[in-house]
FIKOLZA-1660 file (N, C-alpha, C; in steps of 0.1 Angstrom, whole numbers, plus 5000, padded with zeros to 4 digits):
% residues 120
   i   px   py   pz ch aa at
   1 5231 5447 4996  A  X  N
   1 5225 5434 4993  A  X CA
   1 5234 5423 4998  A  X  C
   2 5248 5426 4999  A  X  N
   2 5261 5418 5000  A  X CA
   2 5257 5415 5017  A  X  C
   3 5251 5420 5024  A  X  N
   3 5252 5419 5039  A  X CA
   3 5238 5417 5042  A  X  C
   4 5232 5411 5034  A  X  N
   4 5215 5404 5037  A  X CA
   4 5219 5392 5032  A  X  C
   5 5230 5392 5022  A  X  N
   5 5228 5371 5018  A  X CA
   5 5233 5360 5027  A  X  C
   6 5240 5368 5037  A  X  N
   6 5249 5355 5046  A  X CA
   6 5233 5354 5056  A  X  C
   7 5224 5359 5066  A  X  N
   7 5221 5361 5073  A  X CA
   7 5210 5351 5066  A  X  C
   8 5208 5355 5058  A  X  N
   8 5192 5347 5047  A  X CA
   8 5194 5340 5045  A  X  C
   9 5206 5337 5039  A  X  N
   9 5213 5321 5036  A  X CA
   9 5212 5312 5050  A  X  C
  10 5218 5316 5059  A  X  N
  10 5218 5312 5071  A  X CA
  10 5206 5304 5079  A  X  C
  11 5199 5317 5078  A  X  N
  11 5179 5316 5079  A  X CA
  11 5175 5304 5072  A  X  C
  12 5174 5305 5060  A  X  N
  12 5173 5291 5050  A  X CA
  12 5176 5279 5051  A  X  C
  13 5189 5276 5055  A  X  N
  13 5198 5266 5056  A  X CA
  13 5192 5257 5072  A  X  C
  14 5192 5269 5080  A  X  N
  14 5184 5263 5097  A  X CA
  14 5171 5256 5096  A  X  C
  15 5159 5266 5086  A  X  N
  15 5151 5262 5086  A  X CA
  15 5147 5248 5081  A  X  C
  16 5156 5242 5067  A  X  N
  16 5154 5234 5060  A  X CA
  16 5165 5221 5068  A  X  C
  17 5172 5226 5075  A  X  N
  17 5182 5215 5082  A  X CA
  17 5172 5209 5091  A  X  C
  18 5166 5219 5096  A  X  N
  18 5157 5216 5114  A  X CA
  18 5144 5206 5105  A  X  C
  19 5137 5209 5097  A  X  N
  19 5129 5203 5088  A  X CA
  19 5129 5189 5091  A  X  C
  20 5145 5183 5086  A  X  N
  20 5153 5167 5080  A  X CA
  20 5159 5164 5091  A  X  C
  21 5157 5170 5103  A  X  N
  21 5169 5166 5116  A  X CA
  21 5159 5153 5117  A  X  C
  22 5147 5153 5118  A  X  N
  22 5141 5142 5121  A  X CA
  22 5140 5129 5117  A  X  C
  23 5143 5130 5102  A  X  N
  23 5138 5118 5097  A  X CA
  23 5152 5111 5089  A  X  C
  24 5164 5123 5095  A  X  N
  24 5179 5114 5097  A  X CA
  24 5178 5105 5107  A  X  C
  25 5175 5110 5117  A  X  N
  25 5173 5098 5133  A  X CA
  25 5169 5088 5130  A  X  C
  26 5159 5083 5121  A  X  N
  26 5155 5075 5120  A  X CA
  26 5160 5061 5114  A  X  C
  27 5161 5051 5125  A  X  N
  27 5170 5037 5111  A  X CA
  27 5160 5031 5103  A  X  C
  28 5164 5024 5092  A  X  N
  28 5156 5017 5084  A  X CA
  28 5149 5007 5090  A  X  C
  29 5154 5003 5104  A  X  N
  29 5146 4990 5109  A  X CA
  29 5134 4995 5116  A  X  C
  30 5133 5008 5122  A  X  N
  30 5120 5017 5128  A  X CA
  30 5114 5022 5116  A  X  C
  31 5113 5019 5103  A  X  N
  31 5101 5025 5098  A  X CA
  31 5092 5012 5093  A  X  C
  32 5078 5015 5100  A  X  N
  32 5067 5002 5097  A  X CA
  32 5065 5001 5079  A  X  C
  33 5068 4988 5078  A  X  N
  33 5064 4981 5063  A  X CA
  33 5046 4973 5065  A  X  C
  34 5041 4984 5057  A  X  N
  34 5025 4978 5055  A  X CA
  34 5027 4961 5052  A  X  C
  35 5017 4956 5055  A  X  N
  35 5017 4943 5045  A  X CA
  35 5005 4944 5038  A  X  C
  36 5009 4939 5025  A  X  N
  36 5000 4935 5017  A  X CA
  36 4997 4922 5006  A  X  C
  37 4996 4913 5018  A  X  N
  37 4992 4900 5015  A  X CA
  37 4978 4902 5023  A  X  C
  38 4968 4893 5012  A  X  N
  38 4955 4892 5016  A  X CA
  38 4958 4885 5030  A  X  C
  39 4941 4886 5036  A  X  N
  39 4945 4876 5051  A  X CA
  39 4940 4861 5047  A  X  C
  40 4946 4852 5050  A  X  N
  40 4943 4839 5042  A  X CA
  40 4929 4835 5048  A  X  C
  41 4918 4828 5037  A  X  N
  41 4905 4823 5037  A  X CA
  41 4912 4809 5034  A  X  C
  42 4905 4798 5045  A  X  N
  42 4907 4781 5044  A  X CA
  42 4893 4781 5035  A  X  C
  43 4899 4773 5025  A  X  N
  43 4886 4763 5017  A  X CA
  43 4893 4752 5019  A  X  C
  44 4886 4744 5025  A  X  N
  44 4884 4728 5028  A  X CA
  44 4889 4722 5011  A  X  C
  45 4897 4713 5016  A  X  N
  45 4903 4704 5004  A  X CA
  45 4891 4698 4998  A  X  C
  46 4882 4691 5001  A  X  N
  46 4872 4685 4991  A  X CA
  46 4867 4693 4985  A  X  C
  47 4864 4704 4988  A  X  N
  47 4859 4717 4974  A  X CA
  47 4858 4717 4961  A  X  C
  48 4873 4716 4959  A  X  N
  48 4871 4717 4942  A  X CA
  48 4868 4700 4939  A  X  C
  49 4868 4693 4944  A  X  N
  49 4860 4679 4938  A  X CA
  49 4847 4680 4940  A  X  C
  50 4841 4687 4949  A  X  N
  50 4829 4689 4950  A  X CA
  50 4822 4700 4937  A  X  C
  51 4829 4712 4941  A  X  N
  51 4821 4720 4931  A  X CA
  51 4822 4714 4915  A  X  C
  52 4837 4706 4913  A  X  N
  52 4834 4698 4899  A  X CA
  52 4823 4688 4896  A  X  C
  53 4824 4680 4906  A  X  N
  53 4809 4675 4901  A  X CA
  53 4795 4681 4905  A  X  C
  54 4793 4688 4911  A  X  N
  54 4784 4700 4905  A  X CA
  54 4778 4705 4895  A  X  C
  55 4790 4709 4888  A  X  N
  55 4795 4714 4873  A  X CA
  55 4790 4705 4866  A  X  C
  56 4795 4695 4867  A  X  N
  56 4791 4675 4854  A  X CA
  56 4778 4678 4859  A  X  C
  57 4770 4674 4870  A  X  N
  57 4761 4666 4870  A  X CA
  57 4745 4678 4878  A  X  C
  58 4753 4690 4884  A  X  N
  58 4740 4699 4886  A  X CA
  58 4736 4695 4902  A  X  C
  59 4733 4702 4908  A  X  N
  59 4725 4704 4921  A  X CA
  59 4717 4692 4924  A  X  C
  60 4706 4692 4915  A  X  N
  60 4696 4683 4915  A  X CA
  60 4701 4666 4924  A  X  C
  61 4708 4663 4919  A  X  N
  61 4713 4648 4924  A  X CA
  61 4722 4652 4935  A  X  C
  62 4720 4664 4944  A  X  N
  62 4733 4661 4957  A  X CA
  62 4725 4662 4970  A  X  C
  63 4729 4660 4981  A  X  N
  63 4722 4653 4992  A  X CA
  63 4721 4669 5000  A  X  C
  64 4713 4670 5010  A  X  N
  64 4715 4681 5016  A  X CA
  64 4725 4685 5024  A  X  C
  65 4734 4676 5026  A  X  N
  65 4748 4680 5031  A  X CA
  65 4756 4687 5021  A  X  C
  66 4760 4678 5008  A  X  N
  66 4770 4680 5003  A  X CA
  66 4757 4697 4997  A  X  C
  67 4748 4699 4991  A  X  N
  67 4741 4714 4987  A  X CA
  67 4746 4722 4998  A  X  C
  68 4749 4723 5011  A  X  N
  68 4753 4731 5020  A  X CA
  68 4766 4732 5023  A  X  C
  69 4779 4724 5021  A  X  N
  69 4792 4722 5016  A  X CA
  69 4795 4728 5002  A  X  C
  70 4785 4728 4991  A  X  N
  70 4788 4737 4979  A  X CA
  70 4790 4752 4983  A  X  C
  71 4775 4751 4991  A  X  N
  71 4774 4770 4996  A  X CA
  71 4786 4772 5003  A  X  C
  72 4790 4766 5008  A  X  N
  72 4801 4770 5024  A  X CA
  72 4810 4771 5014  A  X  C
  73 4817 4762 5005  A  X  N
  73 4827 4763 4992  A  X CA
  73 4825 4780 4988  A  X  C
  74 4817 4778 4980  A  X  N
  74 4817 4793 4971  A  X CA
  74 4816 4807 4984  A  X  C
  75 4808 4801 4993  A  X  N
  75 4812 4815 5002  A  X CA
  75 4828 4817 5005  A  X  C
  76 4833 4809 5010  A  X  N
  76 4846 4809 5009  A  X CA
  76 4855 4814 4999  A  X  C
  77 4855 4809 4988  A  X  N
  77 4861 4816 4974  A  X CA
  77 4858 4831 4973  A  X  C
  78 4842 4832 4977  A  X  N
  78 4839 4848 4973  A  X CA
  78 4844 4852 4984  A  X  C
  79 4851 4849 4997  A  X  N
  79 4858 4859 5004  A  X CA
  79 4872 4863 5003  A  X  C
  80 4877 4848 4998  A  X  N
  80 4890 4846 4991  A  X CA
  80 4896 4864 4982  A  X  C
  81 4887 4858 4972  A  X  N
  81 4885 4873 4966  A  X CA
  81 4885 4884 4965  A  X  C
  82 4876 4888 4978  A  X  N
  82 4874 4899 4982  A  X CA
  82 4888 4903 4987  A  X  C
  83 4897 4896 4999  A  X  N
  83 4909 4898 5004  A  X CA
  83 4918 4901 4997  A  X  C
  84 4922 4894 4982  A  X  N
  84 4930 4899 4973  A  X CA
  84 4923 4908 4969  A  X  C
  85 4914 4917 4964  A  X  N
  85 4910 4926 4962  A  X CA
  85 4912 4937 4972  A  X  C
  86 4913 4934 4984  A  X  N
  86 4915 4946 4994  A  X CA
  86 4927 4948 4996  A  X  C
  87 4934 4940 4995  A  X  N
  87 4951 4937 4995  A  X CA
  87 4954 4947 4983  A  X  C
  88 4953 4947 4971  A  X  N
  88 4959 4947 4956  A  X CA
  88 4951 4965 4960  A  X  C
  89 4940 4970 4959  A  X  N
  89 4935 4983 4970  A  X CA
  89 4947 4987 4973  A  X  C
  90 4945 4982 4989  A  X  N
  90 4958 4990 4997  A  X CA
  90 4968 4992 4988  A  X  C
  91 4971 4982 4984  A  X  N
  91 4990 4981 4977  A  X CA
  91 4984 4997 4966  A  X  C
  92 4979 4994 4959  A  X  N
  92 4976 5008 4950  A  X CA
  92 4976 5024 4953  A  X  C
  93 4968 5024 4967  A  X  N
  93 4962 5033 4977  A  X CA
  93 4982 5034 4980  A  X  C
  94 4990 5032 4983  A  X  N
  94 5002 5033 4988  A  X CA
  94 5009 5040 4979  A  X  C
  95 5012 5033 4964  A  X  N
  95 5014 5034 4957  A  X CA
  95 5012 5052 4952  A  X  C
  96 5000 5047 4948  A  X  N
  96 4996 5066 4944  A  X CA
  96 5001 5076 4958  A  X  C
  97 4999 5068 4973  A  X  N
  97 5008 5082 4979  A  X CA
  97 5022 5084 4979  A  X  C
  98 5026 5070 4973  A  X  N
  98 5047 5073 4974  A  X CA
  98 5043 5079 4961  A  X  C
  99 5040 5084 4952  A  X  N
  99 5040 5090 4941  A  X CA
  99 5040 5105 4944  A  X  C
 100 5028 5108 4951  A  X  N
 100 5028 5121 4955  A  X CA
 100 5038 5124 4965  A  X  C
 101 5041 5117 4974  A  X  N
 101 5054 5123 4984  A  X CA
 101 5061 5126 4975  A  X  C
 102 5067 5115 4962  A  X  N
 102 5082 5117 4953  A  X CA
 102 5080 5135 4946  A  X  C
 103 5065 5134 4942  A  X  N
 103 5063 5148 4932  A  X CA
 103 5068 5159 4944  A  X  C
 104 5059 5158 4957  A  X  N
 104 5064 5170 4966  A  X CA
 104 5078 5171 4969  A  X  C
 105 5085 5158 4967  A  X  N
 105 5100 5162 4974  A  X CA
 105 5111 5168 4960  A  X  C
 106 5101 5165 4950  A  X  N
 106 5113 5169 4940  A  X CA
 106 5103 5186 4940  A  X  C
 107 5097 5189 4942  A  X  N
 107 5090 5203 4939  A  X CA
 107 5102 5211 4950  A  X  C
 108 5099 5207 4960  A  X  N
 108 5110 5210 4973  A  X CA
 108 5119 5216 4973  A  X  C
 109 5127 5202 4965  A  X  N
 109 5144 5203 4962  A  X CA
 109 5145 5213 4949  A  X  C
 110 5136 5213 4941  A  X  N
 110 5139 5219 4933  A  X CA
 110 5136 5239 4934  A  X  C
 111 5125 5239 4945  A  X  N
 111 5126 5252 4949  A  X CA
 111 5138 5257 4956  A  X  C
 112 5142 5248 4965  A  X  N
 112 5154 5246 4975  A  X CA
 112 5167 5253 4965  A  X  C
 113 5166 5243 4952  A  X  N
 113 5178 5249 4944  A  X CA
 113 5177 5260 4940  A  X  C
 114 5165 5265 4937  A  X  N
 114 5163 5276 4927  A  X CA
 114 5164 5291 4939  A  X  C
 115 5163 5287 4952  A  X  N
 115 5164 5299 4961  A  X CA
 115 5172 5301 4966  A  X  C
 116 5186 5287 4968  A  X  N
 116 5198 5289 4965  A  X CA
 116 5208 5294 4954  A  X  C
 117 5202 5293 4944  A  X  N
 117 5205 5297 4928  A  X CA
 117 5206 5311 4929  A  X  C
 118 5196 5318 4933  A  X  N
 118 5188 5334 4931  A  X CA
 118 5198 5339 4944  A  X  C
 119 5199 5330 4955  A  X  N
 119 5215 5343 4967  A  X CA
 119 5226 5339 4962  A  X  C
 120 5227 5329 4956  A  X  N
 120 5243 5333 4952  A  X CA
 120 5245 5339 4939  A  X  C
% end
């Protein structure tokens, strides 16, 4: 059994070195950082003075300009929205996979030890 552990050990140690050769090479400045800032939506500065009087005084009394300036307002906002919503997504969606990488790499190491543990 004394003259199968160097050889296996050996075997083990290549396989799991050749594994990480790769992702030692690597510098911190070559690995891409996602972004997750929404992409910016312009709402026109008169907006919120628009949609407030709105609010006070109702549809009824505004001209057909400023009724088509409210819409262009709120569509704006509602996409506003949506982009931090897709943003705060991604970020999550990332999140739960650095989770699962962390679980696999401690499953890993920890088999790593235990089948180092078991030849010596």
């Amino acid at each position: 059994m004394r003259s199968l552990r160097a050889p296996l050990l050996l075997t083990c140690l290549t396989l799991l070195l050749s594994g990480c050769f790769g992702y030692r090479l690597m510098r911190p400045e070559e690995i891409p950082v996602p972004n997750y800032t929404p992409r910016p939506v312009v709402i026109p500065a008169e907006c919120e003075g628009l949609i407030a009087r709105v609010a006070e005084r109702g549809m009824a009394g505004m001209s057909d300009n400023d009724s088509r300036m409210v819409l262009f307002c709120q569509q704006q906002q509602m996409l506003r929205a949506q982009e931090e919503e897709a943003a705060e997504k991604k970020l999550e969606a990332h999140a739960r996979a650095a989770g699962l990488a962390l679980q696999v790499a401690t499953v890993v190491i920890g088999a790593t030890i235990a089948v180092l543990a078991w030849l010596f």
